[in-house]
C-alpha positions as CSV (number, residue, x, y, z in Angstrom):
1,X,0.0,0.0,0.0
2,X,3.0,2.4,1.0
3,X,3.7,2.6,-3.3
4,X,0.2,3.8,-3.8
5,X,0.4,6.3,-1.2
6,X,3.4,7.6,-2.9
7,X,2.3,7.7,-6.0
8,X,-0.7,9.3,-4.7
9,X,1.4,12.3,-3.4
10,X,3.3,12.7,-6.3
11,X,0.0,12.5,-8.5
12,X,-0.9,15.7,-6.2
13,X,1.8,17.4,-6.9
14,X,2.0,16.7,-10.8
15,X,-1.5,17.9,-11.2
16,X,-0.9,21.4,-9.0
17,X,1.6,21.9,-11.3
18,X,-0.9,21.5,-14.1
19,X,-3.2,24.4,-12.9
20,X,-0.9,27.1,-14.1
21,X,-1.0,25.3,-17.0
22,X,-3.6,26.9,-20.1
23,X,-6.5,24.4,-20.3
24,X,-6.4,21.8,-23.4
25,X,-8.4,19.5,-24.8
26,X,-6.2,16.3,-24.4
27,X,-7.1,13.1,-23.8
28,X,-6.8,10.7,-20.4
29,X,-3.6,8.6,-20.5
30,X,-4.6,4.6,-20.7
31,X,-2.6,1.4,-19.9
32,X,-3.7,-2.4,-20.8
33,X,-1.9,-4.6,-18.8
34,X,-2.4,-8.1,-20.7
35,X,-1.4,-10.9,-18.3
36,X,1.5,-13.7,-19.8
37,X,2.2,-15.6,-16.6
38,X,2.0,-19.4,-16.7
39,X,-1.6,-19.3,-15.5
40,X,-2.6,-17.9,-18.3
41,X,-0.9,-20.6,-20.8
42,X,-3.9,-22.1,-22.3
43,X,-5.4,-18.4,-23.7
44,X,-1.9,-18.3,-25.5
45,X,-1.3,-22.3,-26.8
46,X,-4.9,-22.6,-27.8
47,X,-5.7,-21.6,-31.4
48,X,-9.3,-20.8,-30.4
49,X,-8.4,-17.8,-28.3
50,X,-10.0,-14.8,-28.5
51,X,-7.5,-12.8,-26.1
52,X,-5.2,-10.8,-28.2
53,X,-8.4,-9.9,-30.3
54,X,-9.7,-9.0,-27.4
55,X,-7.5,-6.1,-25.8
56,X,-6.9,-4.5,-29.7
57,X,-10.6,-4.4,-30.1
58,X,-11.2,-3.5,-26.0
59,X,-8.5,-0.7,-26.2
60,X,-9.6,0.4,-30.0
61,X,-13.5,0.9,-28.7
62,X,-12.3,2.9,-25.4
63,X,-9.3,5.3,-26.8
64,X,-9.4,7.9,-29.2
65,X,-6.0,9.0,-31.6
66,X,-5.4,11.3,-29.2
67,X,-5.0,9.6,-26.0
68,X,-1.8,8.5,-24.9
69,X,-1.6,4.9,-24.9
70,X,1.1,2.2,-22.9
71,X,0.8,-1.6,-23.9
72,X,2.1,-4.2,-21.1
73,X,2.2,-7.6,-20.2
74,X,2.4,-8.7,-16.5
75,X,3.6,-11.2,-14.5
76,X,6.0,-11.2,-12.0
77,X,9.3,-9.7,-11.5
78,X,12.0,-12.7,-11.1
79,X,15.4,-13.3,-11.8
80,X,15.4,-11.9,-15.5
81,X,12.1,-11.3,-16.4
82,X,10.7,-8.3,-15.8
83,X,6.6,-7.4,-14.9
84,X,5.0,-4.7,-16.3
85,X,7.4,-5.2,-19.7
86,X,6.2,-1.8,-22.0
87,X,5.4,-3.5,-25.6
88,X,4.5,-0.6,-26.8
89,X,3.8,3.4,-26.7
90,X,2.1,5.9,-28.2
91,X,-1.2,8.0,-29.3
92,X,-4.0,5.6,-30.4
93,X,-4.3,2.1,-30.6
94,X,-4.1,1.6,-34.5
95,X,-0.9,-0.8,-34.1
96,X,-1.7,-2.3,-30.8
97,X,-2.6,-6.1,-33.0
98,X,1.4,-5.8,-34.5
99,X,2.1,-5.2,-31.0
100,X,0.5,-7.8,-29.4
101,X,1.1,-10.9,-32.2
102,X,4.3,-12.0,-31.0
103,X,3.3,-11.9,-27.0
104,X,3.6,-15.3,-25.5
105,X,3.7,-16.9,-22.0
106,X,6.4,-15.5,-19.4
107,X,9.1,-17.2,-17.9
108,X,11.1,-16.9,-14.5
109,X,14.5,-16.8,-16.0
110,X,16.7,-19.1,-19.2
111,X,14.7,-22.3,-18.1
112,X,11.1,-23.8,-18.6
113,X,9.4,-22.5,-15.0
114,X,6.8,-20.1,-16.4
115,X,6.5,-16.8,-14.5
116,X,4.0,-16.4,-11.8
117,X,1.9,-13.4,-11.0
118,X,1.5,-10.3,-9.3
119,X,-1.1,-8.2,-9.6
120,X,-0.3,-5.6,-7.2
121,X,3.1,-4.9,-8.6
122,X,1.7,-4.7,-12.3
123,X,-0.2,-1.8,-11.2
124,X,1.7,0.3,-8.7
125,X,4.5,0.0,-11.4
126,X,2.5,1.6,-14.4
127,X,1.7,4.0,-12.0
128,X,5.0,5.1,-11.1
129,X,6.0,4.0,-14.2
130,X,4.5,5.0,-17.4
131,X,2.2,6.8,-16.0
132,X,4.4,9.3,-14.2
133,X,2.1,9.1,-11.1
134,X,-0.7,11.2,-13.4
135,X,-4.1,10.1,-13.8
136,X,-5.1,7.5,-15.9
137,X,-7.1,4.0,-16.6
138,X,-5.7,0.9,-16.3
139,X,-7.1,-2.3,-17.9
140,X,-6.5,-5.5,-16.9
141,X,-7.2,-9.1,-18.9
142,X,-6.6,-11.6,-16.6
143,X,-7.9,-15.1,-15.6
144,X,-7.9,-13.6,-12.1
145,X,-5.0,-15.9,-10.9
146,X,-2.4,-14.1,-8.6
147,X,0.0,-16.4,-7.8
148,X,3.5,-14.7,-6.2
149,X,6.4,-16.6,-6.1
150,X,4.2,-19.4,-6.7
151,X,2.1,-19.5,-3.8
152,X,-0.7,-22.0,-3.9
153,X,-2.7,-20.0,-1.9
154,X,-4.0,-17.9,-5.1
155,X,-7.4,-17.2,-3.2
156,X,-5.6,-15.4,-0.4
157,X,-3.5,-13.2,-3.2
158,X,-7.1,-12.3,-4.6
159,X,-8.2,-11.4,-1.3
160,X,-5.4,-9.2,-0.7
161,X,-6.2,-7.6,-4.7
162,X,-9.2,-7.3,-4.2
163,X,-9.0,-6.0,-0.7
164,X,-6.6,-3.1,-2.5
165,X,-9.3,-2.1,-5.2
166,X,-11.8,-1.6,-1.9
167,X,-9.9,0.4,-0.3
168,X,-7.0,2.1,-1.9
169,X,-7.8,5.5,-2.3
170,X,-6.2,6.4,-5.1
171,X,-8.1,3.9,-7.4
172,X,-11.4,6.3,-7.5
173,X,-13.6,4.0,-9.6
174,X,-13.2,0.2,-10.5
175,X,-15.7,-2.1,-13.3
176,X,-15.4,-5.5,-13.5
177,X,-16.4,-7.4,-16.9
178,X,-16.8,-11.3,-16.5
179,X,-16.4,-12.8,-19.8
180,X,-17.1,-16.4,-21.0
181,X,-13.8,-17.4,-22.9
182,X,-13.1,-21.4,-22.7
183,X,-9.7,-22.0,-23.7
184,X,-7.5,-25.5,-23.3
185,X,-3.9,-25.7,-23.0
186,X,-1.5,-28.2,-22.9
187,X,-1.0,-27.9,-19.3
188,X,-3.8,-25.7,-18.1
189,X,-7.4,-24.9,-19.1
190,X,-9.6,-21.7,-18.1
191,X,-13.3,-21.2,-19.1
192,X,-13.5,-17.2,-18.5
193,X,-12.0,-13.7,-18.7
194,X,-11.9,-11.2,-16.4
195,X,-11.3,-7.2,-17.5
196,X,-10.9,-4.8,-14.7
197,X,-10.8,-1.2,-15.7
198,X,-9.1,0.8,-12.8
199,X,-9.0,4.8,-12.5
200,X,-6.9,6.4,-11.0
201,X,-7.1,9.6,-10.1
202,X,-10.7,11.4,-10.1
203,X,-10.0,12.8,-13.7
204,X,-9.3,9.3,-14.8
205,X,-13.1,8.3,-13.3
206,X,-14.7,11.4,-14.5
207,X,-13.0,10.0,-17.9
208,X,-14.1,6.5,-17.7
209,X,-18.0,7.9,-17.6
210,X,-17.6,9.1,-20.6
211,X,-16.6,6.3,-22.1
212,X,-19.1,4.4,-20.2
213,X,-22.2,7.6,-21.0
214,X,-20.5,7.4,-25.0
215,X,-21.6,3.4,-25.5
216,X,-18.1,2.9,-26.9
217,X,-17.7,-0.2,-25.4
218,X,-21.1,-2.0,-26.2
219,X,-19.5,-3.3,-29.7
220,X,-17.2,-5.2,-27.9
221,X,-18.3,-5.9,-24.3
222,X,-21.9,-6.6,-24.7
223,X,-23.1,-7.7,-21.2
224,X,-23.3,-4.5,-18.2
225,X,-19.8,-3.9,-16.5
226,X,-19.9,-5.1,-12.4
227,X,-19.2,-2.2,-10.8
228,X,-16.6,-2.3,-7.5
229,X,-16.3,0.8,-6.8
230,X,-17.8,3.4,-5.5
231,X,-20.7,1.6,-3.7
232,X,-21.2,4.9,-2.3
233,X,-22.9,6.9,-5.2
234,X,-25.2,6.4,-8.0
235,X,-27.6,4.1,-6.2
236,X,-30.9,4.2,-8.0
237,X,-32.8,6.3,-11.0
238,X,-36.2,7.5,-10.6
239,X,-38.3,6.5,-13.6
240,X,-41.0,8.9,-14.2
241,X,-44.8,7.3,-14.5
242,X,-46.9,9.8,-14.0
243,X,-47.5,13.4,-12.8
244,X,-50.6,12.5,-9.9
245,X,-53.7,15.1,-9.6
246,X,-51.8,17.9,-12.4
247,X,-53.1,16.7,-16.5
248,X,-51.5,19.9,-17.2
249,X,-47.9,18.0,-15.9
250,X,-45.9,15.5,-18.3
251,X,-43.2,13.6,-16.3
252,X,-40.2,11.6,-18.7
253,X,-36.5,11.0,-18.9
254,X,-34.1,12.9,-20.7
255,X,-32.0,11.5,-23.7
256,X,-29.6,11.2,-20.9
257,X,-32.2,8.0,-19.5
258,X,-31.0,10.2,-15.8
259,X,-32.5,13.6,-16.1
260,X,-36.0,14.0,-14.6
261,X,-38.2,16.4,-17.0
262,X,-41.5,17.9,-16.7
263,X,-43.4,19.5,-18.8
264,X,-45.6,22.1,-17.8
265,X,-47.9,24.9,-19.7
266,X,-46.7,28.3,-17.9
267,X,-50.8,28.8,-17.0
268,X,-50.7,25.5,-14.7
269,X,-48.2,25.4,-13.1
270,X,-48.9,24.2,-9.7
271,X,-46.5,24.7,-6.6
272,X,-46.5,21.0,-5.3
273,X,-45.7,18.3,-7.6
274,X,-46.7,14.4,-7.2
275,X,-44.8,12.0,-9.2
276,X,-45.8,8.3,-9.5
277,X,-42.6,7.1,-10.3
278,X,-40.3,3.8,-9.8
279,X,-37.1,4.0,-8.0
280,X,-34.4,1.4,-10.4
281,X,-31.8,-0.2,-8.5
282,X,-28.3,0.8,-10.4
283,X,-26.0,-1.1,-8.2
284,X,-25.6,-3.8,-10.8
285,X,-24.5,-7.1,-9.4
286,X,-25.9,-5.9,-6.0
287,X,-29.2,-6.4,-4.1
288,X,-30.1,-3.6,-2.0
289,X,-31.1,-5.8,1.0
290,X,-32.5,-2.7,3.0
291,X,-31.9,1.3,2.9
292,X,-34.0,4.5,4.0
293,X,-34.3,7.2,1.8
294,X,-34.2,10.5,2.4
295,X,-34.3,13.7,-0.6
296,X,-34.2,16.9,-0.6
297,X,-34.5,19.6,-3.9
298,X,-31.7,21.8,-4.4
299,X,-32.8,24.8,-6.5
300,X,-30.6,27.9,-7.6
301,X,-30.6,29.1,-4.2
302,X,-32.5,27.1,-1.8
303,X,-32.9,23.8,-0.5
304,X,-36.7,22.1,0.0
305,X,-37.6,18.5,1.1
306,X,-38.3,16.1,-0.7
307,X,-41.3,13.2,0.4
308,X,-40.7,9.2,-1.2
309,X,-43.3,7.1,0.0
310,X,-42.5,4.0,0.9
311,X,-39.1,5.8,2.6
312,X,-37.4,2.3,2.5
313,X,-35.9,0.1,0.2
314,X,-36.1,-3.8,0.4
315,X,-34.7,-6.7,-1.2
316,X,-34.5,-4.7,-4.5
317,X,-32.6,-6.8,-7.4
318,X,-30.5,-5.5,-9.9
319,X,-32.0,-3.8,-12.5
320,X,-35.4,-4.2,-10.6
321,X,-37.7,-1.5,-9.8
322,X,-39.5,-0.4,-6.6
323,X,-43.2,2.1,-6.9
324,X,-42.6,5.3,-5.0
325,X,-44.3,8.5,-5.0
326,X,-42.3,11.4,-5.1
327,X,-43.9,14.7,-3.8
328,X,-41.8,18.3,-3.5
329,X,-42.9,22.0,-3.7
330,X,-41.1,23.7,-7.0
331,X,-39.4,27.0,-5.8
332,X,-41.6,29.6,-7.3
333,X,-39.6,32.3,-6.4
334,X,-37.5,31.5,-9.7
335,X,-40.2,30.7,-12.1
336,X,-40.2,33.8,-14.0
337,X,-43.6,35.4,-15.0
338,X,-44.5,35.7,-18.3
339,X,-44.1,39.2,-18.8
340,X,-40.1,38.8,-17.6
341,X,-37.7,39.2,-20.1
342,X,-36.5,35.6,-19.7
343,X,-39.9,34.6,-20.7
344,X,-40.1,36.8,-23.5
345,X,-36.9,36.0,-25.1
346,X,-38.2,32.8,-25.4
347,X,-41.0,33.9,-28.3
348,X,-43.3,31.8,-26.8
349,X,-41.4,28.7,-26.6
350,X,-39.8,26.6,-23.2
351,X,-38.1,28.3,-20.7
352,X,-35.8,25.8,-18.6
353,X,-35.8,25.6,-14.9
354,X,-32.7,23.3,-13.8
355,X,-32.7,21.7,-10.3
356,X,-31.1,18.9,-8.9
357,X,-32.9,15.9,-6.3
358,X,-30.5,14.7,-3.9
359,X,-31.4,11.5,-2.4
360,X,-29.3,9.4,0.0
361,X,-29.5,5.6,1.3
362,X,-28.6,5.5,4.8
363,X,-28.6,2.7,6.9
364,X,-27.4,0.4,3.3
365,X,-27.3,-3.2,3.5
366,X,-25.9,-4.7,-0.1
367,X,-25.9,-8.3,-0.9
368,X,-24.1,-10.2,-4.2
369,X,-27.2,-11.4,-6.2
370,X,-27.2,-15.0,-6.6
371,X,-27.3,-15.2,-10.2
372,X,-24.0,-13.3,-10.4
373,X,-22.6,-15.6,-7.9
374,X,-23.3,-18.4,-9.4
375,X,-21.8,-17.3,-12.7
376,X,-18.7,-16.5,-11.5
377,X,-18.4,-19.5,-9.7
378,X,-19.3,-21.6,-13.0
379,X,-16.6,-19.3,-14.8
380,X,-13.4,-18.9,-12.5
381,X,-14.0,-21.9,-10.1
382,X,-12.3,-22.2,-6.6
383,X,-12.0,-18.2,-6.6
384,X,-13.4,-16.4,-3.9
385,X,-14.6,-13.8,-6.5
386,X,-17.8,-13.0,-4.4
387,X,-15.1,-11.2,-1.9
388,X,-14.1,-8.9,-4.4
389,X,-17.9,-7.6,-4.7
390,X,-18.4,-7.6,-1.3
391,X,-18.9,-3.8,0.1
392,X,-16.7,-2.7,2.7
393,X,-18.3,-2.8,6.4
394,X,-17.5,1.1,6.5
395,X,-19.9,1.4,3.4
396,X,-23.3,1.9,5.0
397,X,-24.5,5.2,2.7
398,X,-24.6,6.2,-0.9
399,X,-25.8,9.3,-2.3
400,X,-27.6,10.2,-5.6
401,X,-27.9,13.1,-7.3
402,X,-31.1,13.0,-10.3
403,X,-31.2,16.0,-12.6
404,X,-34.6,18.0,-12.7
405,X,-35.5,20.1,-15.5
406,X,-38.7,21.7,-15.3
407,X,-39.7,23.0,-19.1
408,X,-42.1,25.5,-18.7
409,X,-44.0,26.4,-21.8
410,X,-45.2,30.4,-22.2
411,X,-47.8,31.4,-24.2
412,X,-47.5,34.2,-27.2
413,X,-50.0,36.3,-25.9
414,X,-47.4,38.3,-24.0
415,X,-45.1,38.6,-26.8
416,X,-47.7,39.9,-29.1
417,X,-49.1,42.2,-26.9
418,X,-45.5,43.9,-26.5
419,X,-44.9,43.3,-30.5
420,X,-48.0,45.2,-31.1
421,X,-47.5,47.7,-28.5
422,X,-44.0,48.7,-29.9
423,X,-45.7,48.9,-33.3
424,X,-48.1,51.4,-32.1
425,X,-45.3,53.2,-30.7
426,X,-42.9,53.2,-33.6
427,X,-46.0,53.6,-35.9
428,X,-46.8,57.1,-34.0
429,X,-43.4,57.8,-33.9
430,X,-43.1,57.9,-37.4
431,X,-46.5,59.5,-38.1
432,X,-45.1,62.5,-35.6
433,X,-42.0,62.5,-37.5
434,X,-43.4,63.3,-40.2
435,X,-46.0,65.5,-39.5
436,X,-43.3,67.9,-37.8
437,X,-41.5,68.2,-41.3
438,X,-45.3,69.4,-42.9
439,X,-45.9,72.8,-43.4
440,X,-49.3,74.4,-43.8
441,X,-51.0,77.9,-45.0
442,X,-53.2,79.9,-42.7
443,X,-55.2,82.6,-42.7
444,X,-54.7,85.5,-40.8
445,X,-57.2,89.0,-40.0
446,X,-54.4,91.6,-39.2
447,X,-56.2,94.8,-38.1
448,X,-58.9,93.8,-40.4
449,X,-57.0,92.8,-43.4
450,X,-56.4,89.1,-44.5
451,X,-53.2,87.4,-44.8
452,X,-51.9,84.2,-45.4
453,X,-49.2,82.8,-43.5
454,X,-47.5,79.1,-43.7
455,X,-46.1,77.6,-40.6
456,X,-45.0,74.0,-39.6
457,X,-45.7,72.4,-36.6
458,X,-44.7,73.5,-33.0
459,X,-43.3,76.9,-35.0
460,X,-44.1,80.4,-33.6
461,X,-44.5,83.5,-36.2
462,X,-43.9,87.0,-35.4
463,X,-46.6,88.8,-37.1
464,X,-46.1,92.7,-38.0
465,X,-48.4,95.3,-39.6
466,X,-47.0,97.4,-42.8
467,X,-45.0,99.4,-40.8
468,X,-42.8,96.4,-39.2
469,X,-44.4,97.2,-35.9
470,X,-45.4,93.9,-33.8
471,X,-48.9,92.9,-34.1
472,X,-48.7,89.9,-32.4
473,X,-47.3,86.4,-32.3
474,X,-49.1,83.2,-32.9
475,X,-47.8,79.4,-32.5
476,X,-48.8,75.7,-34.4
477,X,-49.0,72.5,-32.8
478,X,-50.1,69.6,-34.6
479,X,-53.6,71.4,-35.0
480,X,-54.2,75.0,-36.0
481,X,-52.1,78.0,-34.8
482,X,-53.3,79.6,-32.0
483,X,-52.4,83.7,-31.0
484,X,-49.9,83.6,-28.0
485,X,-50.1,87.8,-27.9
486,X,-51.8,90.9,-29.8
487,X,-49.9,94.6,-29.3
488,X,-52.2,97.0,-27.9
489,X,-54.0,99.1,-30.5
490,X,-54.0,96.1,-32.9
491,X,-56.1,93.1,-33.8
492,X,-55.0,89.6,-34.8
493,X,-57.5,86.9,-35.4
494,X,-57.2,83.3,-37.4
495,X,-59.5,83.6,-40.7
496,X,-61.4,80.4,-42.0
497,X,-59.8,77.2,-41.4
């Protein structure tokens, strides 16, 4: 354990180094560590393997060109052979068959004894190794036979691996794929395949759910991976039924098959939201013997709790469902009326309300499910593989976070009420515009004589008698002229419109 906690510390300090780095897009470094010790003769002396087809096409499905790539074989480090040996390096996998095609068992030294195996040193040695002590995903084929300095007791070696992948700290996630692959040797036989895919490092898990979200592996490993580790997150998915008491409230999942969404007309919208629902059981091979649940809606600013009726989980099988309601009150604080400006950018369409349900499992009591356990018994016999899936005492919580997009659909009334108001406006706008660059002719009675005068709007006119003394002054709106002032001995009047 002392290596990993080494090669956690350095990982520390080669990724503070990175953060004065500028941000790239580069991809996350990745390792397959094939196994070639004598346990695993008979998936290299039987024509009939599948093995070396398998990593090429395993690491072709889960890297892109530009991830940096390392290609090992393990066994064990004795006398002169050495475990991890580096067959290759690079970006992609587009030679990894060439690189692979001329791999063959292990041996101790000059003689016949083939090698044995070590699984811990294969991995604490690409991590200090090739890796640098960076993140990364490590991939493992194996028979799941860990044999040092060829101990017989190879169930106690898998306890101690498998005790590692538990509770190391540095391996952040761990999947487990079981594959059927019946092999015969001329001195052993094996009838399965296990691939572990190890990240270390949180970037490296963060990276291994993409690959996982992306389907990349589905061409090649059809069956859903075991997962290891955590046992702490990701617990269940709610799967939306129906919206109770609200015909006004769709409920589904989002292309995501994790994101709750409901759809909602802005007009009935109702505070308190009842969602027949079913709560899935995502701890694949696990049985979630007994939990509570307890939820809670975090909204932009605020967090509200959440009711699930039945509050407890029982005997829930992989993969199986459980009915729950699901009732919580939607902040309405943020849902923004229809005449805000968030609602009339949309032009009438969905405005998007993101939230988040947290929900934890306390009081968590997992199980193996039998049907798992009985396949791995039938495919890697006299191995305590159940151990390896068996939570850690200290594991007695998990917590799930659901997505929860509320769509709220606004009507176009709003928007063409505003539309048509700032017509209107810009429509008398104009009109005024215009009808301040029009002039017009008037008559005038100027101490009892007519004249004609031409004035535009919101003008004032000086008028004077024959003389040039001031008669009087008159002013134009938008209507006729009116007379501001008449001089005192003199008349001014407006003549016939």
């Amino acid at each position: 354990m002392n290596i990993f906690a080494r090669a956690a510390r350095a990982a520390v300090v080669f990724c503070a180094g990175l953060v004065a780095l500028p941000a790239v897009s580069a991809g996350i470094q990745q390792a397959f560590l094939v196994q070639n010790s004598g346990w695993m003769e008979p998936f290299y002396s039987d024509p009939a393997s599948q093995l070396k087809a398998l990593v090429a096409a395993v690491a072709g499905a889960a890297t892109s060109a530009d991830d940096p790539v390392f290609t090992l074989a393990f066994s064990q480090s004795k006398g002169s052979n050495v475990s991890p040996a580096l067959l290759a390096s690079g970006r992609g996998t587009a030679a990894m068959g060439r690189d692979l095609a001329a791999l063959t068992v292990a041996r101790k030294g000059p003689g016949a004894a083939l090698a044995d195996t070590d699984f811990k040193e294969a991995i604490s040695k690409t991590i200090t190794g090739p890796f640098k002590a960076a993140p990364g995903i490590i991939w493992i084929f194996t028979n799941n036979k860990n044999s040092p300095d060829n101990d017989a007791q190879t169930a106690e070696r898998n306890r101690d691996f498998y005790r590692l992948l538990h509770l190391e700290p540095s391996i952040t996630k761990t999947l487990v794929f079981a594959l059927k692959m019946p092999v015969q040797g001329k001195q052993f036989a094996a009838r399965g395949l296990m691939v572990y895919a190890l990240a270390y490092g949180k970037p490296a898990a963060e990276a291994l759910d993409r690959i996982m979200a992306e389907g990349r592996l589905t061409r090649v490993l059809t069956q859903a991976p075991a997962r290891l580790k955590p046992v702490d997150q990701d617990a269940l998915r709610i799967v939306p039924v129906a919206v109770k008491d609200a015909p006004n409230v769709s409920a589904s999942l989002g292309a995501d098959q994790r994101t709750l969404v409901l759809d909602v007309e802005a007009a009935g919208l109702v505070p308190t939201v009842t969602l027949q629902a079913k709560l899935e059981n995502l701890f694949y091979p696990y049985v979630i013997q007994r939990a509570g649940v307890e939820a809670s809606l975090l909204g932009s600013a605020e967090r509200t709790p959440v009711r699930v009726e039945p509050a407890v989980v029982q005997g829930l099988q992989p993969g199986a469902a459980q009915p729950v309601e699901v009732s919580f009150t939607l902040p309405m604080a943020q849902v923004p009326s229809a005449w805000s400006a968030q609602a009339l950018a949309a032009m009438g369409k969905q405005v998007l309300l993101p939230m988040v349900v947290e929900m934890g499992l306390t009081g968590q009591q997992l199980t193996l499910s039998e049907n798992f356990s009985a396949e791995m018994r039938e495919l890697f016999p006299g191995d305590p593989i159940s151990e390896v899936f068996t939570p850690p005492d200290s594991v007695r919580a998990s917590l799930v976070r659901v997505p929860l997009l509320v769509r709220i659909q606004y009507p176009l009334l709003p928007v063409l009420a505003l539309m048509g108001g700032l017509l209107l406006l810009v429509g008398g706008l104009v009109a005024l515009g215009l009808a301040s660059r029009s002039s017009k002719r008037y008559e005038l009675v100027v101490d009892g004589n007519k004249r004609n005068v031409v004035l535009k709007p919101f003008a004032s006119l000086a008028i004077k008698d024959g003389e040039g003394r001031l008669v009087g002054e008159i002013k134009r709106g938008l209507g006729r002229p009116q007379v501001l002032s008449v001089a005192e001995g003199h008349t001014l009047n407006l003549g016939r419109p």
